[in-house]
C-alpha positions in Angstrom: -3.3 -8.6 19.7 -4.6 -10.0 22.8 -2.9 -10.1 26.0 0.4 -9.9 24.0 -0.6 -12.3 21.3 -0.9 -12.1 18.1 -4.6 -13.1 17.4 -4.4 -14.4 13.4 -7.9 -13.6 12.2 -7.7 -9.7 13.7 -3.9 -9.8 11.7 -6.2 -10.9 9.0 -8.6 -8.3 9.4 -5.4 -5.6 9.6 -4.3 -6.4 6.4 -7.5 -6.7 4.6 -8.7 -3.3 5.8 -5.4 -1.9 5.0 -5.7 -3.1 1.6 -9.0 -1.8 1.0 -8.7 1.4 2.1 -5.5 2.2 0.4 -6.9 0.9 -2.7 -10.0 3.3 -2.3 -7.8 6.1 -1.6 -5.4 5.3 -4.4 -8.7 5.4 -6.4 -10.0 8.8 -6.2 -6.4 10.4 -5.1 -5.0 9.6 -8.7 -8.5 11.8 -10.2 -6.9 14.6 -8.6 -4.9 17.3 -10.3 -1.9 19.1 -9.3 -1.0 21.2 -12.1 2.4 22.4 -10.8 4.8 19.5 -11.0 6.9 20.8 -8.2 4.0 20.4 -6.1 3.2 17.1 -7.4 6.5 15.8 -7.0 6.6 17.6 -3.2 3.0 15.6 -2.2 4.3 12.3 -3.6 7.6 12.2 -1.9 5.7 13.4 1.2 3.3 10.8 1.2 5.9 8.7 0.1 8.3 9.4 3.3 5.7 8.9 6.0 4.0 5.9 4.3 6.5 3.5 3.2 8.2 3.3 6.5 5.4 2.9 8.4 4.2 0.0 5.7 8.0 -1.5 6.0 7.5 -1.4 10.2 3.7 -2.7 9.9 5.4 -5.5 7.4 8.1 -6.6 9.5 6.0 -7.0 12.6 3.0 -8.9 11.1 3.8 -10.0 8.4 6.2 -13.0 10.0 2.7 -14.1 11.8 1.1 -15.2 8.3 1.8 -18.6 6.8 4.0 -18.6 4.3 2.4 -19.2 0.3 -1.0 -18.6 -0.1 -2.0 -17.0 2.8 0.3 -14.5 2.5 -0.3 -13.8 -1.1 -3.8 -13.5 0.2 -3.5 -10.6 2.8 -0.3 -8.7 1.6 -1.5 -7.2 -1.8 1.0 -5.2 -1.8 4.8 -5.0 -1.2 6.5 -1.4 -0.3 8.0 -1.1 -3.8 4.3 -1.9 -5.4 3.1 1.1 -3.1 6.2 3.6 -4.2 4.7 2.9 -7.4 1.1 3.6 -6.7 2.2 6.7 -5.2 3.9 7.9 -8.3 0.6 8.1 -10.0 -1.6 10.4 -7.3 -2.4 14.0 -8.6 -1.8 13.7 -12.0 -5.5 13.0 -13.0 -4.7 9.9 -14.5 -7.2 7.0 -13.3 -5.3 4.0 -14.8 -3.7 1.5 -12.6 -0.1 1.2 -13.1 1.0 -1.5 -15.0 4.4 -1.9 -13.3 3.1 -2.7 -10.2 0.8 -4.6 -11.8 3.3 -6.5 -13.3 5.1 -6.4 -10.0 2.1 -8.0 -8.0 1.9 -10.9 -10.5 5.1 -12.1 -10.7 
């Protein structure tokens, strides 16, 4: 923003960081283990409760600023749902990418 407006290429910049560093944090958070699936479940729904609204509120107050089509497909990678998903996968050691959000993103 600047002096109340909403300056497109630093919106840009917002979403494109926000991707990458999710996606690098998704990365090496789904190496980790949490052996006690109570625990694991407690850290996901966590993450999950202070994340996705914060996404959801960054969504709706940016996200009407990008053209519709393919600039939006360009800078949101992902939507909330794709990131509930993602979320699912951290601290189970598994380093796969989930295929239903996968699927998600591509349809």
């Amino acid at each position: 923003m600047h002096n109340g407006k909403i300056v497109k290429p630093n919106l840009k910049e917002r979403f494109k960081s926000f991707n990458a560093t999710f996606d690098e944090i998704h990365k090496a958070q789904t190496t980790w283990v949490v052996n006690d699936e109570q625990l694991q479940s407690e850290l996901r729904v966590s993450i999950t409760a202070v994340m996705i609204p914060a996404y959801r509120a960054f969504m709706a107050r940016f996200g009407q600023y990008l053209d519709p089509g393919r600039q939006t497909e360009k800078y949101v990678k992902y939507q909330p749902e794709d990131i509930e998903d993602l979320i699912d996968e951290l601290f189970d050691g598994n380093n796969s990418s989930s295929s239903a959000a996968t699927a998600r993103r591509r349809t």
